[in-house]
ZADO-1210 file (C-alpha; in nm, 4 decimals, padded with zeros to 6 digits):
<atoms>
<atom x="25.0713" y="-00.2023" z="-04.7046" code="UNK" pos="1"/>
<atom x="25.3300" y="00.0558" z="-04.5922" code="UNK" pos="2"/>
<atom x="25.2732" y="00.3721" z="-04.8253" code="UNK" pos="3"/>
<atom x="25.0149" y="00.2048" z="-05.0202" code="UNK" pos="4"/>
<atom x="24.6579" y="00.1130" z="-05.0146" code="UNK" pos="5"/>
<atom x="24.5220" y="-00.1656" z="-05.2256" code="UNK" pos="6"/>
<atom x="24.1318" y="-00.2083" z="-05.2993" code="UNK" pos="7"/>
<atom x="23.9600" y="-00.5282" z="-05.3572" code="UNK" pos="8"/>
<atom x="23.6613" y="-00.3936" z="-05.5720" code="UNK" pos="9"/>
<atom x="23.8749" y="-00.6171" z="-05.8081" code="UNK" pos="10"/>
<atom x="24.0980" y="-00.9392" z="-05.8045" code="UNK" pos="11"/>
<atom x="24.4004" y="-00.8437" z="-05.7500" code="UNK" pos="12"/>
<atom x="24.7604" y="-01.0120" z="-05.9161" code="UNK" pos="13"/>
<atom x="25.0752" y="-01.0948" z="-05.6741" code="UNK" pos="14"/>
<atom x="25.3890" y="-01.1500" z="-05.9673" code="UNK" pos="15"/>
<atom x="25.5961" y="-01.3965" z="-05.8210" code="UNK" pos="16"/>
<atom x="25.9897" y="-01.2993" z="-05.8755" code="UNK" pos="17"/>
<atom x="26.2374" y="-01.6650" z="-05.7188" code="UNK" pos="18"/>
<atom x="26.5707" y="-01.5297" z="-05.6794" code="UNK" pos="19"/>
<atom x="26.6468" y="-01.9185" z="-05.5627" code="UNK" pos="20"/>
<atom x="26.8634" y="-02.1782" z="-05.7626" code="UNK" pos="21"/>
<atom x="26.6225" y="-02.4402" z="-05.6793" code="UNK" pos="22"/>
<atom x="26.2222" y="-02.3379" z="-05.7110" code="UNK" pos="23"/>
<atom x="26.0600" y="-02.5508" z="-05.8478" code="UNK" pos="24"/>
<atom x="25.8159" y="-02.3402" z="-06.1357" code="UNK" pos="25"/>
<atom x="26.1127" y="-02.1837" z="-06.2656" code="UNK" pos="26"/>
<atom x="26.4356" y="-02.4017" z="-06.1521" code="UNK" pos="27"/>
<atom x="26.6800" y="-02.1019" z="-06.1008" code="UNK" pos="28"/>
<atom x="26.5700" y="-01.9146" z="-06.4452" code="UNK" pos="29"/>
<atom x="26.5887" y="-01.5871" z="-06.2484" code="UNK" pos="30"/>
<atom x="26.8407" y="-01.6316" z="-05.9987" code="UNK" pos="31"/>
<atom x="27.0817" y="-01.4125" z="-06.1008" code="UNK" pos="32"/>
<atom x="27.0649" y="-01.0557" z="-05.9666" code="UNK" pos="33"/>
<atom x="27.0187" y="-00.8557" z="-06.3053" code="UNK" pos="34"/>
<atom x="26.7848" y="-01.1429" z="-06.4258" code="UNK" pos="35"/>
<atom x="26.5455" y="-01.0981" z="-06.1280" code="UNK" pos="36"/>
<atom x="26.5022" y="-00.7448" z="-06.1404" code="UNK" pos="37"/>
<atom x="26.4718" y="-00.7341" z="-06.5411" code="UNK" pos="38"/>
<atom x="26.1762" y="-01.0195" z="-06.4204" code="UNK" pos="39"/>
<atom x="26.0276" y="-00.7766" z="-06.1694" code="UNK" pos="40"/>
<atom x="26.0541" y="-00.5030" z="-06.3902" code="UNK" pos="41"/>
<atom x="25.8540" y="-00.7323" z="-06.7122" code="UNK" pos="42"/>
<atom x="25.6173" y="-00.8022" z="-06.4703" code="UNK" pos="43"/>
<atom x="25.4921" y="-00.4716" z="-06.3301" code="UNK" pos="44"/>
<atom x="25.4841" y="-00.3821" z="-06.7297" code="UNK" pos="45"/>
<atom x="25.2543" y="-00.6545" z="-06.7888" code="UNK" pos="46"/>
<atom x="25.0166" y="-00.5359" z="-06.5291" code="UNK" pos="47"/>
<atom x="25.0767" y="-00.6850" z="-06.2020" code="UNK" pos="48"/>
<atom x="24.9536" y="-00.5492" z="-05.8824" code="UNK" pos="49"/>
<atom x="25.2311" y="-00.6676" z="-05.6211" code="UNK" pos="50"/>
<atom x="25.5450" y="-00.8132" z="-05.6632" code="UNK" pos="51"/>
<atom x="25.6838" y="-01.1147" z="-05.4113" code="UNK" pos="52"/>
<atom x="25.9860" y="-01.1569" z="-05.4272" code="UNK" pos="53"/>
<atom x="26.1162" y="-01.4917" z="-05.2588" code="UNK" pos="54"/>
<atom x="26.5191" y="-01.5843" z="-05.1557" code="UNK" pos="55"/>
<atom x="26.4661" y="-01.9323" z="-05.0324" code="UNK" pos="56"/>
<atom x="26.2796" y="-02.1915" z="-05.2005" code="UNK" pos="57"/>
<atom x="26.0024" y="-02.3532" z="-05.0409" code="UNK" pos="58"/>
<atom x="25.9346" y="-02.6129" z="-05.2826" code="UNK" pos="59"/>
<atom x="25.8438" y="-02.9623" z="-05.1313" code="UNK" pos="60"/>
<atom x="26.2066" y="-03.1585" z="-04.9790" code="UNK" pos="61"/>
<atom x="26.3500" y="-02.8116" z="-04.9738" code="UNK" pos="62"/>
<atom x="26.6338" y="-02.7430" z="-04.7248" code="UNK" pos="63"/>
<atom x="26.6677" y="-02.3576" z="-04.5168" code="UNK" pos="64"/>
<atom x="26.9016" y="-02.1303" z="-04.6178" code="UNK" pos="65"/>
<atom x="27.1041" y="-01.8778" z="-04.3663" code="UNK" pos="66"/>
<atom x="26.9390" y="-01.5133" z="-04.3381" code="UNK" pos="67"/>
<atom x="27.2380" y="-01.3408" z="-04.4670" code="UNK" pos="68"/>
<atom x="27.2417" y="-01.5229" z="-04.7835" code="UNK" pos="69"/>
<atom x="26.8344" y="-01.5043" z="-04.8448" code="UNK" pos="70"/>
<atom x="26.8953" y="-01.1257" z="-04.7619" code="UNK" pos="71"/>
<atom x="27.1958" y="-01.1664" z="-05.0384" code="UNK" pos="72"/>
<atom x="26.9824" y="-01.2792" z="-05.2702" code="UNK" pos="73"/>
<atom x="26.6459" y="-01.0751" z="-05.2427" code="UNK" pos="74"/>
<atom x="26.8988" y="-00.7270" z="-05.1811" code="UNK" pos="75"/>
<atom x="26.9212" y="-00.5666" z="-05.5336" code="UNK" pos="76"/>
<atom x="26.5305" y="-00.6551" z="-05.6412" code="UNK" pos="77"/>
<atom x="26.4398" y="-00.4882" z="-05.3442" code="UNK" pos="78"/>
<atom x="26.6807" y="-00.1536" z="-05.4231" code="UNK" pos="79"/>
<atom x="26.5749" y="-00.1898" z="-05.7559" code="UNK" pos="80"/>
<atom x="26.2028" y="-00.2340" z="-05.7023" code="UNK" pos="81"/>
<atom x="26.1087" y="-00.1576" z="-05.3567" code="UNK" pos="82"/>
<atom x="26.0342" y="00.2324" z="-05.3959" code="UNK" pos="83"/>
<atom x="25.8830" y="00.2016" z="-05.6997" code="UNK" pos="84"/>
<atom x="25.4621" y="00.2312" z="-05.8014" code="UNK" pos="85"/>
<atom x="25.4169" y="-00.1100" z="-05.7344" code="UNK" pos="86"/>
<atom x="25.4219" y="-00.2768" z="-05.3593" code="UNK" pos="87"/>
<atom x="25.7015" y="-00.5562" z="-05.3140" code="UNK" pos="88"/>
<atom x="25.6023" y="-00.8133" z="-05.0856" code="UNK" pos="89"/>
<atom x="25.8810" y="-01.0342" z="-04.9221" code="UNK" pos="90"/>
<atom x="25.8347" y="-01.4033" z="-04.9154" code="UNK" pos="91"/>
<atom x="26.0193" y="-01.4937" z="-04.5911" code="UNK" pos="92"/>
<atom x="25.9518" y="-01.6473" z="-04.2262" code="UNK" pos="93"/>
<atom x="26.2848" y="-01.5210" z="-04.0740" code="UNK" pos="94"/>
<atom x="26.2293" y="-01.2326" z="-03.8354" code="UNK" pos="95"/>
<atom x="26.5871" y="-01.0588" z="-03.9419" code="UNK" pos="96"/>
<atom x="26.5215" y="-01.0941" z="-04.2708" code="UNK" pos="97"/>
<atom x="26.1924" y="-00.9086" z="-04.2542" code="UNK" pos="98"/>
<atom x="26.2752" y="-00.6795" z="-04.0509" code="UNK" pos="99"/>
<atom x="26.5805" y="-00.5927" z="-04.3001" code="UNK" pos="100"/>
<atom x="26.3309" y="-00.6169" z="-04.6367" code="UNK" pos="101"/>
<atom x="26.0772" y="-00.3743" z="-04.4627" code="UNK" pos="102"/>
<atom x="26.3415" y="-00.0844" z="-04.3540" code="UNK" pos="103"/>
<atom x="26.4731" y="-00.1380" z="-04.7402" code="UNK" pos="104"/>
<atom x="26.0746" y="-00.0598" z="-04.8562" code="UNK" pos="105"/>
<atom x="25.8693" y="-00.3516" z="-04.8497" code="UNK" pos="106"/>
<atom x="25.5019" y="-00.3080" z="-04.8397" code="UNK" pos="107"/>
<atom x="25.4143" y="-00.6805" z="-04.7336" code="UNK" pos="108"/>
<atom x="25.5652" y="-00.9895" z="-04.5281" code="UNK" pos="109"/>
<atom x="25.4612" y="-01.3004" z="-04.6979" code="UNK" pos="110"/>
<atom x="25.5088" y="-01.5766" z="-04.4566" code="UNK" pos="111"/>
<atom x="25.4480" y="-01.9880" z="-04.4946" code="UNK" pos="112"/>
<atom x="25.4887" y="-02.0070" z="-04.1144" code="UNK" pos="113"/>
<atom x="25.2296" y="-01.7487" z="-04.0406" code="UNK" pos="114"/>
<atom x="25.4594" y="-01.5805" z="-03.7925" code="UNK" pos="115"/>
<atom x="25.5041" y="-01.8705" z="-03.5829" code="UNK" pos="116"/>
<atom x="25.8806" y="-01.8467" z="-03.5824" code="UNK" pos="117"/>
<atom x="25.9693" y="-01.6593" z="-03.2537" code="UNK" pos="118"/>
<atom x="26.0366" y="-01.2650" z="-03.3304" code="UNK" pos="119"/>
<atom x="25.8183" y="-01.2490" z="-03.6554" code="UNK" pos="120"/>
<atom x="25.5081" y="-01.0769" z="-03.4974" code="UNK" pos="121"/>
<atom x="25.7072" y="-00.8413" z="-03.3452" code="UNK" pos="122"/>
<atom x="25.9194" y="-00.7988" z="-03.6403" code="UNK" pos="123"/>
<atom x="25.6023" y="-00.7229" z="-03.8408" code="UNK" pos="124"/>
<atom x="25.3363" y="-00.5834" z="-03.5403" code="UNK" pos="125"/>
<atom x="25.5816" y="-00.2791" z="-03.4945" code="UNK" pos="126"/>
<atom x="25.5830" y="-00.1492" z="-03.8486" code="UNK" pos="127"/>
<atom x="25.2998" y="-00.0801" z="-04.0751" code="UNK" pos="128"/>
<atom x="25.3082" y="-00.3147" z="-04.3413" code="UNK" pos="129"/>
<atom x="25.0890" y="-00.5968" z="-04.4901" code="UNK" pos="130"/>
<atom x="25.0806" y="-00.9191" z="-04.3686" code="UNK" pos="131"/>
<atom x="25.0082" y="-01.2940" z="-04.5236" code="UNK" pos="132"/>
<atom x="24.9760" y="-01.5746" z="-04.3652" code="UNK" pos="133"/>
<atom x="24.9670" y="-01.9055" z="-04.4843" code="UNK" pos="134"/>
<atom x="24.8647" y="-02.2676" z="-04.3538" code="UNK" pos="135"/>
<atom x="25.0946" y="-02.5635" z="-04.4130" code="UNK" pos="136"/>
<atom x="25.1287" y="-02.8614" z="-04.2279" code="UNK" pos="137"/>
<atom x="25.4503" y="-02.9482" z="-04.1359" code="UNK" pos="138"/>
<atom x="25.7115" y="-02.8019" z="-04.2958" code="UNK" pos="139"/>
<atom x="25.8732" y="-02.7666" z="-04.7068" code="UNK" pos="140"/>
<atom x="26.1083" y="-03.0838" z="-04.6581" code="UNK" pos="141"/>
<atom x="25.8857" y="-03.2895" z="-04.5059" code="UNK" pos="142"/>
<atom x="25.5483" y="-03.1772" z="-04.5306" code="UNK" pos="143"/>
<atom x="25.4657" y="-03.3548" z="-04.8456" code="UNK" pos="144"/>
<atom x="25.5492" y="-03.6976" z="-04.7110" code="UNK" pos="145"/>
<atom x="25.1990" y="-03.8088" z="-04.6090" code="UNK" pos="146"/>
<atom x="24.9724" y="-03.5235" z="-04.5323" code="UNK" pos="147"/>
<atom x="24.6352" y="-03.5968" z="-04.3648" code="UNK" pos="148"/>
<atom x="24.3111" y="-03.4462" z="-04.2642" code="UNK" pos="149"/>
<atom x="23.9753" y="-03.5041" z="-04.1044" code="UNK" pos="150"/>
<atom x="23.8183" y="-03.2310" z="-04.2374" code="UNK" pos="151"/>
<atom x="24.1093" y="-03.0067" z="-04.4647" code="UNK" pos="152"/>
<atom x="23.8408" y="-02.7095" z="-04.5062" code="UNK" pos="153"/>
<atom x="23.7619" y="-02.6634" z="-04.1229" code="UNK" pos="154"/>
<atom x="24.1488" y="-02.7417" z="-03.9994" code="UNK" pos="155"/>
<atom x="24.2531" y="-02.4643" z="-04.2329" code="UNK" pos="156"/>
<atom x="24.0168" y="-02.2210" z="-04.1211" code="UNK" pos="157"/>
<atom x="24.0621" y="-02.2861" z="-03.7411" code="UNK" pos="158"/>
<atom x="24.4323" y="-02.2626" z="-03.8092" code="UNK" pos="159"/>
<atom x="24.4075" y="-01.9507" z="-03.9699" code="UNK" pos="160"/>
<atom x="24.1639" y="-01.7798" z="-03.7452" code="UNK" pos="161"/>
<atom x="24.3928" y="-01.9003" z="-03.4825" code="UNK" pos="162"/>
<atom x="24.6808" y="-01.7134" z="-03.6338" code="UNK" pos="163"/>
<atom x="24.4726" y="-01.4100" z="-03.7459" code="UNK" pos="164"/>
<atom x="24.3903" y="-01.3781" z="-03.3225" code="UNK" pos="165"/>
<atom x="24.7582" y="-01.3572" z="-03.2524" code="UNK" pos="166"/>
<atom x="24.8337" y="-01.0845" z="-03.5423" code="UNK" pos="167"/>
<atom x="24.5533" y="-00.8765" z="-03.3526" code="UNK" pos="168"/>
<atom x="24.6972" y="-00.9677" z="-03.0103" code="UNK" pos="169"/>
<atom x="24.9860" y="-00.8673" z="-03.1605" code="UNK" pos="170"/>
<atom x="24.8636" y="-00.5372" z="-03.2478" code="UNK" pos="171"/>
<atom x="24.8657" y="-00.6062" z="-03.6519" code="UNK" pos="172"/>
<atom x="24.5190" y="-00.4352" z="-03.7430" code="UNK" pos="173"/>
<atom x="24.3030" y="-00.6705" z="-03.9389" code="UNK" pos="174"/>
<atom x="24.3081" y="-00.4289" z="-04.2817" code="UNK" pos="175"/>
<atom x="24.6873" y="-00.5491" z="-04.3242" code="UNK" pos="176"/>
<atom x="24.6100" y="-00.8947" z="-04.2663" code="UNK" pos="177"/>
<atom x="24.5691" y="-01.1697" z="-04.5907" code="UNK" pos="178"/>
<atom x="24.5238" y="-01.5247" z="-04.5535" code="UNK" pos="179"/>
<atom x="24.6546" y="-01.8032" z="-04.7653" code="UNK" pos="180"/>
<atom x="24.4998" y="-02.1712" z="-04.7334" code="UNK" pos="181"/>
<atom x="24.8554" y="-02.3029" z="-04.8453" code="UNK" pos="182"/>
<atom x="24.7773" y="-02.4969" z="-05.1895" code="UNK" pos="183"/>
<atom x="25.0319" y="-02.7461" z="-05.2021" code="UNK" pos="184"/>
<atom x="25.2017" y="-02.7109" z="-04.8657" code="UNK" pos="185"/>
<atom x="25.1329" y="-03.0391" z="-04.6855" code="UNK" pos="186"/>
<atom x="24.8405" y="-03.0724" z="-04.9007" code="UNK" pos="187"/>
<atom x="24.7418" y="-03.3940" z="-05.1493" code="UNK" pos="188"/>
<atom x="24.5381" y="-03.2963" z="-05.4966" code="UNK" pos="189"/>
<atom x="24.1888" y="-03.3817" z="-05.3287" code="UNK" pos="190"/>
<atom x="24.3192" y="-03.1542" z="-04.9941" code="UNK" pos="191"/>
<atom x="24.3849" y="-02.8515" z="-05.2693" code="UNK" pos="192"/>
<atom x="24.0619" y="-02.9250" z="-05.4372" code="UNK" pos="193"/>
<atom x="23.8573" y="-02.9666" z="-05.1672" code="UNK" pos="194"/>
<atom x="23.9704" y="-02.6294" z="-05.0477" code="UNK" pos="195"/>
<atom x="23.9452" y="-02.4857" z="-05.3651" code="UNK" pos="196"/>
<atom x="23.6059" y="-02.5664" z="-05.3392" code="UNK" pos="197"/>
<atom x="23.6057" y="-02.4284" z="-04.9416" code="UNK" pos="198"/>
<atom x="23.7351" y="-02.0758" z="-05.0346" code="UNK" pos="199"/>
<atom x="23.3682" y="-01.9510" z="-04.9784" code="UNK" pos="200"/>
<atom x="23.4035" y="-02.0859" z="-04.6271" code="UNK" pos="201"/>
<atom x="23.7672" y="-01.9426" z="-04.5670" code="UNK" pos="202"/>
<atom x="23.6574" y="-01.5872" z="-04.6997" code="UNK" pos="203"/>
<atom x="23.3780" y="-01.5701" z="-04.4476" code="UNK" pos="204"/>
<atom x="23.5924" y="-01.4239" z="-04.1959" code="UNK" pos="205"/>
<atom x="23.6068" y="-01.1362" z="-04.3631" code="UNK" pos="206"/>
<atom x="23.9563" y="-01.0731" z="-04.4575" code="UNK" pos="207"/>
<atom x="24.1102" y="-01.1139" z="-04.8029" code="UNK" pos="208"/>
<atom x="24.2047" y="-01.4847" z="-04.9174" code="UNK" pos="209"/>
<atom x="24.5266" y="-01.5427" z="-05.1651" code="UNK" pos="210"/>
<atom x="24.5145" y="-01.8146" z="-05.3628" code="UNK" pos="211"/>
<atom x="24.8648" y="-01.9528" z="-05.4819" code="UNK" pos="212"/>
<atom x="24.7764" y="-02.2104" z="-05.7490" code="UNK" pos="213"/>
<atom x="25.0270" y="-02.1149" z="-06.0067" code="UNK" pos="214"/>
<atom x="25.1755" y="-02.4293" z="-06.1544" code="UNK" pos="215"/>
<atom x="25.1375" y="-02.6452" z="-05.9011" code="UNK" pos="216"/>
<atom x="25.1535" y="-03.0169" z="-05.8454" code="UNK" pos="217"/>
<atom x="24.8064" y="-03.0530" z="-05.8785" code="UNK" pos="218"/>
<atom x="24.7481" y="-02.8723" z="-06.1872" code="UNK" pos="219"/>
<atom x="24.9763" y="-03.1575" z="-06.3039" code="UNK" pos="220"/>
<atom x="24.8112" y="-03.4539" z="-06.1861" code="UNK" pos="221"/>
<atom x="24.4716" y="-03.3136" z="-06.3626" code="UNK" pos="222"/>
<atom x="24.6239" y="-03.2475" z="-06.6681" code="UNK" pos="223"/>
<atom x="24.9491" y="-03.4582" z="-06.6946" code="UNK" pos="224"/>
<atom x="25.1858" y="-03.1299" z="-06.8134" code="UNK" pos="225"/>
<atom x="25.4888" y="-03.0997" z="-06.6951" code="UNK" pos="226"/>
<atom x="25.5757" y="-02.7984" z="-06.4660" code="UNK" pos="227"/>
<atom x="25.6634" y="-02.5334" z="-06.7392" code="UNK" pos="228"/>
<atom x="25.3639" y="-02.6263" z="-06.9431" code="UNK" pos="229"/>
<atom x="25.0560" y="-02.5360" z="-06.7052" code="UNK" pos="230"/>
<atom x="25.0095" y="-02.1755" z="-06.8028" code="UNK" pos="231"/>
<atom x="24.6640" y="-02.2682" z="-06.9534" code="UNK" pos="232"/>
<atom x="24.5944" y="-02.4540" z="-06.6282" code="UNK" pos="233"/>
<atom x="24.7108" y="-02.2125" z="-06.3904" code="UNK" pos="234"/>
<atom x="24.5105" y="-01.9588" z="-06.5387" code="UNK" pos="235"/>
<atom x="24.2214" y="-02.1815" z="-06.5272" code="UNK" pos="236"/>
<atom x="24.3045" y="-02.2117" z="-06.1664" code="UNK" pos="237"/>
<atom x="24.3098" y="-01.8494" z="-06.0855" code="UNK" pos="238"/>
<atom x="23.9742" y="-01.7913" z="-06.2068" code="UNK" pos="239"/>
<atom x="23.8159" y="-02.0652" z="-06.0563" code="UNK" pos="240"/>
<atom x="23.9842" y="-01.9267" z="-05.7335" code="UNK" pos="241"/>
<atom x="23.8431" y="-01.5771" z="-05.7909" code="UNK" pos="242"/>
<atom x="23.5046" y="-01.7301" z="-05.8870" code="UNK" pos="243"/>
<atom x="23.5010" y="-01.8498" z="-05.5198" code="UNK" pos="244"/>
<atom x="23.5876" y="-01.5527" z="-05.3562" code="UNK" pos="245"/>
<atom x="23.9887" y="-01.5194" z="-05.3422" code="UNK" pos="246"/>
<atom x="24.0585" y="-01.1638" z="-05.3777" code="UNK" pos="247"/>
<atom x="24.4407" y="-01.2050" z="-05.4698" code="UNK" pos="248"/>
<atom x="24.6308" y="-01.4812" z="-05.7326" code="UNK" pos="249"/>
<atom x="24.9994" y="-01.5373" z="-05.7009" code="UNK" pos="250"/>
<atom x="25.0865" y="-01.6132" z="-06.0076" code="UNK" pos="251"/>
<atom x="25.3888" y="-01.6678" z="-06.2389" code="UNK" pos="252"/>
<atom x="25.2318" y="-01.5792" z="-06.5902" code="UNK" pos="253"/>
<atom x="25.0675" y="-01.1885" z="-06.4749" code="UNK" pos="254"/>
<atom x="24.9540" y="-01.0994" z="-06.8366" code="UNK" pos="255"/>
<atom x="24.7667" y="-01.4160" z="-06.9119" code="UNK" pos="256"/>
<atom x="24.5852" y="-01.3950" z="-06.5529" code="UNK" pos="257"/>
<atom x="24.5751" y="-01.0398" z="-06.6281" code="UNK" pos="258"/>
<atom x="24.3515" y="-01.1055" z="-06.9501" code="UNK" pos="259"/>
<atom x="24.1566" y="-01.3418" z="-06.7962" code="UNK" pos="260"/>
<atom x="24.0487" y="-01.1425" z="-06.5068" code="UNK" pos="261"/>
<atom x="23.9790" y="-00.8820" z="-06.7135" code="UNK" pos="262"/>
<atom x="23.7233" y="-01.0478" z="-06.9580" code="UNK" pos="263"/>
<atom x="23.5680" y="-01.2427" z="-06.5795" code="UNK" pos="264"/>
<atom x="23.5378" y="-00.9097" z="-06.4427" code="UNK" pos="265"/>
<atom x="23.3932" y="-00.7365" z="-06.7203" code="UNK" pos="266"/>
<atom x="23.1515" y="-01.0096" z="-06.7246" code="UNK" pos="267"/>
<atom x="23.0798" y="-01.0152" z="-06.3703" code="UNK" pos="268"/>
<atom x="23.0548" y="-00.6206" z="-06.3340" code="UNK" pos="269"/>
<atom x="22.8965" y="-00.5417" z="-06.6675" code="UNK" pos="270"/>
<atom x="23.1437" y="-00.3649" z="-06.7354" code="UNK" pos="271"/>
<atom x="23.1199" y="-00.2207" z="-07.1208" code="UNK" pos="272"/>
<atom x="22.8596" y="-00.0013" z="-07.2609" code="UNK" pos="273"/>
<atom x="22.6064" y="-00.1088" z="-07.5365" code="UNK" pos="274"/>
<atom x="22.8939" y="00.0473" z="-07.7927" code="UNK" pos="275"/>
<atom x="23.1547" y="-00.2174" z="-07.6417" code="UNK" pos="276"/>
<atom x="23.3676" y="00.0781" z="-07.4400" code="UNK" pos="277"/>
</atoms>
């Protein structure tokens, strides 16, 4: 990722920072300029290992916004941020807009279109950043409509690997490469379960899986809270994520997740003496 190098000998926390109007986990809370960066800023105190900071909203019926305004928005947060200790990813699939958030620092493209859009791989192949890319079917204002599958597991993963081939044939090397099953992007609650329960599968190829479960729609439906009340559930979700082999959590709440990966991975790893140190 640019000047840094992350290790996965541990789950690893992506902070989520929406400088949108119109997301739908946190509705505009931290659209403002000064807001989002005093957000970033809370969040890398609280622990978090990357920062993704997002100008358009993706939420489900969600309309584009021009690349000078998502660059408008995402500008200060990456001047504040971007050269700091912690990497910034951008969350973007427009090739100007990531090639503008890279030469202002980013460390990581994160990309719902897995570089599909014409221009991204080179935007990204030609610089030496991280990479994420991300099934969805369809696209955010439509793609929740009716979503179907034969078999969501397997049509993820061949997507993916499909996508993963171009990177390399793009020249992206596959140690900057992530890959994101989508939760929630052209997905029903048994699609994200069911590949909840196929990370195992997914993370067989080798590379990295990020799971973005954070207050989703089906986190809802299990427990019937209302979008700003799923903390406890998202949580859950992350660690059930890890449990199956995701390697990063996007997440909105960092020092929550940040507890609770702490206690799984001391459990997992053994990782106090007999004196509790």
């Amino acid at each position: 990722m640019g000047r840094f190098t992350l290790a996965l000998d541990r789950p690893l926390i992506m902070g989520v920072v929406n400088v949108t109007p119109d997301s739908f986990s946190d509705g505009g809370q931290f659209y403002g300029a000064g807001q989002a960066v005093e957000h970033a800023r809370r969040l890398v105190d609280e622990g978090v290992d990357i920062l993704d900071v997002g100008g358009e909203s993706t939420r489900p019926g969600s309309s584009s916004v021009t690349a000078a305004e998502e660059l408008r928005r995402i500008a200060p947060v990456l001047e504040a941020m971007a050269h700091g200790a912690v990497p910034v990813s951008v969350d973007t699939s427009k090739p100007e807009v990531m090639r503008a958030a890279i030469e202002a620092g980013a460390a990581m493209i994160n990309d719902i279109y897995a570089l599909r859009q014409p221009g991204a791989l080179e935007a990204v192949a030609a610089r030496d950043v991280g990479v994420c890319v991300m099934h969805m079917q369809g696209e955010p204002r439509t793609m929740q409509d009716d979503p179907a599958y034969g078999d969501v597991v397997a049509e993820v993963k061949a997507f993916l690997d499909e996508r993963v081939a171009a990177c390399a044939a793009a020249g992206i090397e596959r140690d900057r490469i992530v890959i994101d099953p989508g939760f929630g992007f052209g997905k029903k609650a048994i699609h994200n379960l069911e590949l909840i329960r196929g990370i195992p599968a997914l993370a067989a190829s080798g590379l990295p899986v990020l799971a973005g479960l954070s207050r989703k729609s089906v986190l809802g439906k299990i427990t019937g809270r209302m979008v700003g009340d799923r903390i406890h559930s998202s949580v859950a979700a992350a660690l059930v994520a890890v449990a199956r082999g995701a390697r990063i959590v996007r997440v909105h709440d960092v020092a929550a997740t940040r507890d609770a990966l702490a206690v799984w991975t001391a459990v997992e790893a053994q990782g106090m003496d007999r004196n509790g140190r």
